[in-house]
Chimera marker file (.cmm) of the C-alpha trace (Angstrom):
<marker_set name="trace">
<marker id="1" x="1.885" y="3.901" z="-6.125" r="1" g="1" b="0" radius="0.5"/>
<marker id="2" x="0.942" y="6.516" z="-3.377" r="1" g="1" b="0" radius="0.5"/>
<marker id="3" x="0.933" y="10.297" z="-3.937" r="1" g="1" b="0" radius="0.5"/>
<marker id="4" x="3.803" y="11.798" z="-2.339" r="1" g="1" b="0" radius="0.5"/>
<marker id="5" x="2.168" y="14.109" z="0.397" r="1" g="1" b="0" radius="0.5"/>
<marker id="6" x="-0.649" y="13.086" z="2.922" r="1" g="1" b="0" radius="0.5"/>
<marker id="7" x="-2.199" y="16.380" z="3.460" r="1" g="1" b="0" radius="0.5"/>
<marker id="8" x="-3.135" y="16.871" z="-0.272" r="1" g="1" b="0" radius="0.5"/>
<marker id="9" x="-6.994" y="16.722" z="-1.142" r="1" g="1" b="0" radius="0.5"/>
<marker id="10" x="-8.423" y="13.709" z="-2.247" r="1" g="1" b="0" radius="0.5"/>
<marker id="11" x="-8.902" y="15.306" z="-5.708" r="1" g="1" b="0" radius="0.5"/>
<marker id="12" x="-5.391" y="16.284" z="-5.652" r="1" g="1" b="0" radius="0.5"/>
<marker id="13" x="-4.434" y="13.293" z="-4.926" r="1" g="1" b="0" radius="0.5"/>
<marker id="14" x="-6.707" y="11.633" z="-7.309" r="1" g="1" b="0" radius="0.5"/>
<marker id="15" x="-5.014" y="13.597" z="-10.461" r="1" g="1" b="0" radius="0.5"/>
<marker id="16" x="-1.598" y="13.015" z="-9.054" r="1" g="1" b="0" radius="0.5"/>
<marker id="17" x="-2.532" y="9.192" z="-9.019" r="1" g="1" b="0" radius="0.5"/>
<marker id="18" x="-3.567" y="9.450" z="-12.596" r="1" g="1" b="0" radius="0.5"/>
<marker id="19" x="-0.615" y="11.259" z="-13.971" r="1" g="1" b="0" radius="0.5"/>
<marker id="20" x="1.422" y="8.584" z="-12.287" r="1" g="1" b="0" radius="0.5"/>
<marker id="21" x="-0.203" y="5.538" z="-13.515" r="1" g="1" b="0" radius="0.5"/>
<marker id="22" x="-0.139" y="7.228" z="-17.127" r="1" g="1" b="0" radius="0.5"/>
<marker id="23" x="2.820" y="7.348" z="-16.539" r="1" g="1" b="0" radius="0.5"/>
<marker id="24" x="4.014" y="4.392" z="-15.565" r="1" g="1" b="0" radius="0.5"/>
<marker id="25" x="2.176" y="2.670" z="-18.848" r="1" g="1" b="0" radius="0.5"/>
<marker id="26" x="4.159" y="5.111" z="-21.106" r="1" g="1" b="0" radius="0.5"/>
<marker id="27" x="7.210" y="6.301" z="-19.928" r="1" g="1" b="0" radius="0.5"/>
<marker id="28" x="8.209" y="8.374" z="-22.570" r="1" g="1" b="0" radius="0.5"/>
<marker id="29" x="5.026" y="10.285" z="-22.420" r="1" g="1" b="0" radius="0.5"/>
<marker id="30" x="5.390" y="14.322" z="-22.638" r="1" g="1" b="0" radius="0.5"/>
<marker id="31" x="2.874" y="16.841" z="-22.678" r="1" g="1" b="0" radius="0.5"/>
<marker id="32" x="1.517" y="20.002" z="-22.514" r="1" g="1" b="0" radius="0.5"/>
<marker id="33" x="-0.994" y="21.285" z="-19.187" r="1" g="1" b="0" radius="0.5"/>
<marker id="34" x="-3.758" y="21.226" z="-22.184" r="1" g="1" b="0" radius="0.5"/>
<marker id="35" x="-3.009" y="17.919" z="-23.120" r="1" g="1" b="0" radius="0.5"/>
<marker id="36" x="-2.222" y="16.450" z="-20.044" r="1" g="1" b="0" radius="0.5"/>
<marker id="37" x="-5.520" y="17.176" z="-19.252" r="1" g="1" b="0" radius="0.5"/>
<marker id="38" x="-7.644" y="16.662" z="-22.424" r="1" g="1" b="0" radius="0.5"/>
<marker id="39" x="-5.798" y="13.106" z="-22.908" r="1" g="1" b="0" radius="0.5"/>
<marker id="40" x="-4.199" y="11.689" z="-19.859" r="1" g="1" b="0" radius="0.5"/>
<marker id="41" x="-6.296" y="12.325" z="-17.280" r="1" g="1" b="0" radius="0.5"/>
<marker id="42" x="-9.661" y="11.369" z="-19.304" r="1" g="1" b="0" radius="0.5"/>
<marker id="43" x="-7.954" y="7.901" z="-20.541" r="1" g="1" b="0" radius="0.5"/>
<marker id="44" x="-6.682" y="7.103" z="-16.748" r="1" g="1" b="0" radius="0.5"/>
<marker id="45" x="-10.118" y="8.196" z="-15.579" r="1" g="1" b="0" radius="0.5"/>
<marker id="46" x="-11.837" y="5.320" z="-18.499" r="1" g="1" b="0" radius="0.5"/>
<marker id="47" x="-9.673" y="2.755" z="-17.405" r="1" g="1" b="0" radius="0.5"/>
<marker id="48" x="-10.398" y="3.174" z="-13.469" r="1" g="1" b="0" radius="0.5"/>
<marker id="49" x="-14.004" y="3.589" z="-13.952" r="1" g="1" b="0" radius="0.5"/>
<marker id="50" x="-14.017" y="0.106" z="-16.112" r="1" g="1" b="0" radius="0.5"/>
<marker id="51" x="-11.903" y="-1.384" z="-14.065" r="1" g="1" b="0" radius="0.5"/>
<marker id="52" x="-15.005" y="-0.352" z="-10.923" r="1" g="1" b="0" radius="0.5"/>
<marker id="53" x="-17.626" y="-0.775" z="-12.792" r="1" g="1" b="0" radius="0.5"/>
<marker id="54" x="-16.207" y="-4.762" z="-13.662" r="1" g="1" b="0" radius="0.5"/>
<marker id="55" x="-16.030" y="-5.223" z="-10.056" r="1" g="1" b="0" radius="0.5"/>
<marker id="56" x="-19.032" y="-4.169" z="-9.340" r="1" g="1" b="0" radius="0.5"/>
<marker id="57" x="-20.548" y="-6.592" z="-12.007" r="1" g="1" b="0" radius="0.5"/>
<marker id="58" x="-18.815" y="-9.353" z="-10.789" r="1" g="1" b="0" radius="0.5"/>
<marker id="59" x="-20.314" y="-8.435" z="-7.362" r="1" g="1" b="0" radius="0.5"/>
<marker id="60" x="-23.824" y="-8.799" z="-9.207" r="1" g="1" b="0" radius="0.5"/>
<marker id="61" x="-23.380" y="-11.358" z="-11.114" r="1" g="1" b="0" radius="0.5"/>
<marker id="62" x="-21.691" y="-13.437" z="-7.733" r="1" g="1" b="0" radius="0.5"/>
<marker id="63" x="-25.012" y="-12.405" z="-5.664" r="1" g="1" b="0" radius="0.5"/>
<marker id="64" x="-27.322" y="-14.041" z="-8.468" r="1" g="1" b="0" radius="0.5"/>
<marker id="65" x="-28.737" y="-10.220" z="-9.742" r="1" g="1" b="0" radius="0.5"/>
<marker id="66" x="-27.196" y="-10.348" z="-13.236" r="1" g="1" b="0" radius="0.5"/>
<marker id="67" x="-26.191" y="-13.549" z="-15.311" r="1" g="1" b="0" radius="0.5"/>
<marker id="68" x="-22.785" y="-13.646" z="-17.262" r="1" g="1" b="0" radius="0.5"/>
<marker id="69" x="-22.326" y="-15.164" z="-20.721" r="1" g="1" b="0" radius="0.5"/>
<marker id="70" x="-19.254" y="-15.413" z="-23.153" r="1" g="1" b="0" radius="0.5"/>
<marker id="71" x="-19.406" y="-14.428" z="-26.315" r="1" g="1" b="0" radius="0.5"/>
<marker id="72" x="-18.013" y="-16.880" z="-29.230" r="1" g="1" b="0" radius="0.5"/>
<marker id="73" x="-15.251" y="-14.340" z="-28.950" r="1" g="1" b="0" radius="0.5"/>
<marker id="74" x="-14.953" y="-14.615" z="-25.372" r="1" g="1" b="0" radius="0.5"/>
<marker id="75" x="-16.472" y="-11.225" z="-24.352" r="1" g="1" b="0" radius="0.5"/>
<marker id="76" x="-18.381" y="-11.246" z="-21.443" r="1" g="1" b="0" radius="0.5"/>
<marker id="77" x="-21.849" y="-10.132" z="-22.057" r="1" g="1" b="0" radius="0.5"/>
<marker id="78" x="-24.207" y="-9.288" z="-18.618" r="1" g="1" b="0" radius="0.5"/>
<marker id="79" x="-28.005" y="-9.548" z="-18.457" r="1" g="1" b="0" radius="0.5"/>
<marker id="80" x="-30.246" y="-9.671" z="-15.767" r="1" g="1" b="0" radius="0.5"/>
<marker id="81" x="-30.758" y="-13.006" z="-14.067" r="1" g="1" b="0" radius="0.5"/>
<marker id="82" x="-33.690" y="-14.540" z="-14.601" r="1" g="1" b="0" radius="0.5"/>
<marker id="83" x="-36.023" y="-15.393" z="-11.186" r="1" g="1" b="0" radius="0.5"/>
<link id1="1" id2="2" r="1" g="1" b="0" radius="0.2"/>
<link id1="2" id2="3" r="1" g="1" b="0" radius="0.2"/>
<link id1="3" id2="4" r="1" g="1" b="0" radius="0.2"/>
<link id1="4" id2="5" r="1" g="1" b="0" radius="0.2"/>
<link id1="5" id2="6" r="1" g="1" b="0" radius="0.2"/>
<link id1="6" id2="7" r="1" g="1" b="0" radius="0.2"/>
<link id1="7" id2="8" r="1" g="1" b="0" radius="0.2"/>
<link id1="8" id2="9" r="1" g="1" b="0" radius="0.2"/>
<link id1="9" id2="10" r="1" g="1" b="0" radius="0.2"/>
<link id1="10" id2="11" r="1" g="1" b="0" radius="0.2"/>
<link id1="11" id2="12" r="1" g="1" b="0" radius="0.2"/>
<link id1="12" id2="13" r="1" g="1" b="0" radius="0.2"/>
<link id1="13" id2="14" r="1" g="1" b="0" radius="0.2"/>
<link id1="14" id2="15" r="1" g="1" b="0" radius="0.2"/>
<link id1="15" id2="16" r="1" g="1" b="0" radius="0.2"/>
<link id1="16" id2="17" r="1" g="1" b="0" radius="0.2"/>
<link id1="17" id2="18" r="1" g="1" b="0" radius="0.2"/>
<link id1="18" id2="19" r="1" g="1" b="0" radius="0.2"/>
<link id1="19" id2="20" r="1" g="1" b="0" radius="0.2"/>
<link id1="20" id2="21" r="1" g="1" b="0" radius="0.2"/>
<link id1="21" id2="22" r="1" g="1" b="0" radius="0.2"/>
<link id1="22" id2="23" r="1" g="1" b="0" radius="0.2"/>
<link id1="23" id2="24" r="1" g="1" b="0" radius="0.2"/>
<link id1="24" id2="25" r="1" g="1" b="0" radius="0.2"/>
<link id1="25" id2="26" r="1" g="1" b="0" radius="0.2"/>
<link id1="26" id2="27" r="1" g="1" b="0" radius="0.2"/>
<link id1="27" id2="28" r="1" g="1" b="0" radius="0.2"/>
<link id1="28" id2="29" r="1" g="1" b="0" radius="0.2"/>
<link id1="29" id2="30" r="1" g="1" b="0" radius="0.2"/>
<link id1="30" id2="31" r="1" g="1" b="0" radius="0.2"/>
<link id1="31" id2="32" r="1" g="1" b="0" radius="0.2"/>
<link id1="32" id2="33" r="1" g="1" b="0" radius="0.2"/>
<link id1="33" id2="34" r="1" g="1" b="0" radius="0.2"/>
<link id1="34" id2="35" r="1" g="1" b="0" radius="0.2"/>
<link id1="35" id2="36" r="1" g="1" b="0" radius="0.2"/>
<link id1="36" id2="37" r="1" g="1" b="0" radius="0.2"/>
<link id1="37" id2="38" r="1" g="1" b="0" radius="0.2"/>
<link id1="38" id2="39" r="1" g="1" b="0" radius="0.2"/>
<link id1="39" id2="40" r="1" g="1" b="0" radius="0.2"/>
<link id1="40" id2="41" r="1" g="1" b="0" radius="0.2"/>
<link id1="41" id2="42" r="1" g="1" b="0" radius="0.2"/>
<link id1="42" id2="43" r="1" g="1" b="0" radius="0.2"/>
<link id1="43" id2="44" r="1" g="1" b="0" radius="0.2"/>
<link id1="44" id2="45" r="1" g="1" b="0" radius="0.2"/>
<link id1="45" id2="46" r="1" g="1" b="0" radius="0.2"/>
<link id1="46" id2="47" r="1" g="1" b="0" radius="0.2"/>
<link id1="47" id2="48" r="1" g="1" b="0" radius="0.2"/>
<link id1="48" id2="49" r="1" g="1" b="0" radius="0.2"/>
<link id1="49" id2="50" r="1" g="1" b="0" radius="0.2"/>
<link id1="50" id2="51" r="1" g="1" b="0" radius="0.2"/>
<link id1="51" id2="52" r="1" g="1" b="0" radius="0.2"/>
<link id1="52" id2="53" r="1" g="1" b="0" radius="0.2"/>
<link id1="53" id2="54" r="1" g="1" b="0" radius="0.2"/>
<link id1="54" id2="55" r="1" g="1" b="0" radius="0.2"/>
<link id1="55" id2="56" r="1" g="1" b="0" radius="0.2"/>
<link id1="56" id2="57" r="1" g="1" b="0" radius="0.2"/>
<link id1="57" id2="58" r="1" g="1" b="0" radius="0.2"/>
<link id1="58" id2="59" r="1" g="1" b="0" radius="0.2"/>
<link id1="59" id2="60" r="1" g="1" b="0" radius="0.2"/>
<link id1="60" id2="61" r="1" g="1" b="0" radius="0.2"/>
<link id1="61" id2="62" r="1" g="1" b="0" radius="0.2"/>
<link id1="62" id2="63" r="1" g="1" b="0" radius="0.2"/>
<link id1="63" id2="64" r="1" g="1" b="0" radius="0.2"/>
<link id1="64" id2="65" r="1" g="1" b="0" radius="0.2"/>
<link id1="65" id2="66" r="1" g="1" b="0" radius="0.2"/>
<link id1="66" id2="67" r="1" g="1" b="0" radius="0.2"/>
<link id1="67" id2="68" r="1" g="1" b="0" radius="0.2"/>
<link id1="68" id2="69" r="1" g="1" b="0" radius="0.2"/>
<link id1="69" id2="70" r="1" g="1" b="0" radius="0.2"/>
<link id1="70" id2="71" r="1" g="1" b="0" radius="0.2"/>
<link id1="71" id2="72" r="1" g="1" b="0" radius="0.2"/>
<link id1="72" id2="73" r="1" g="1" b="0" radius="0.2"/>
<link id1="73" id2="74" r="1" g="1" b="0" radius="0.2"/>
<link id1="74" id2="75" r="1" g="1" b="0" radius="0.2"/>
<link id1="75" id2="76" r="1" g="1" b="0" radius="0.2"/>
<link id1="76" id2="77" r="1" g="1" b="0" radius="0.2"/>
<link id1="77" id2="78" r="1" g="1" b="0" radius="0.2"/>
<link id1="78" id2="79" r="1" g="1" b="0" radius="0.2"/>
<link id1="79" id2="80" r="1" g="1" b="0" radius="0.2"/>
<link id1="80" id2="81" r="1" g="1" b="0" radius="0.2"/>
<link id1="81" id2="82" r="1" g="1" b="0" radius="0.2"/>
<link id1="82" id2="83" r="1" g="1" b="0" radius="0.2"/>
</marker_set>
């Protein structure tokens, strides 16, 4: 998904992404300018920054800085690797 004009801002462009990808998880989604922006855009902007911030971990834990362990659940729980 790519917004639809290449001369918008990057923050523009940013929210447009965001009411997109809301939108393509729930396509029967309507809502008010208040609520667009009170629910949508926070929940898209959670799930993008989790989805960074796990590749970023990843990155660390790949490089030998932090140390992954599973849960009996499966979780993935991150600590620092020890020297």
């Amino acid at each position: 998904m790519t917004p639809s004009n290449p001369e918008q801002s990057n923050a523009d462009m940013e929210i447009e992404t965001a009411v997109l990808s809301y939108l393509d998880r729930h396509p029967n989604a309507a809502d008010t300018l208040d609520g667009i922006a009170n629910w949508w855009l926070p929940q898209q902007r959670y799930i993008t920054a989790q989805v960074r911030i796990q590749a970023v971990l990843q990155k660390l834990v790949s490089r030998g800085v932090l140390q992954l362990r599973r849960l009996p659940d499966g979780a993935a729980l991150y600590t620092r690797a020890v020297e």
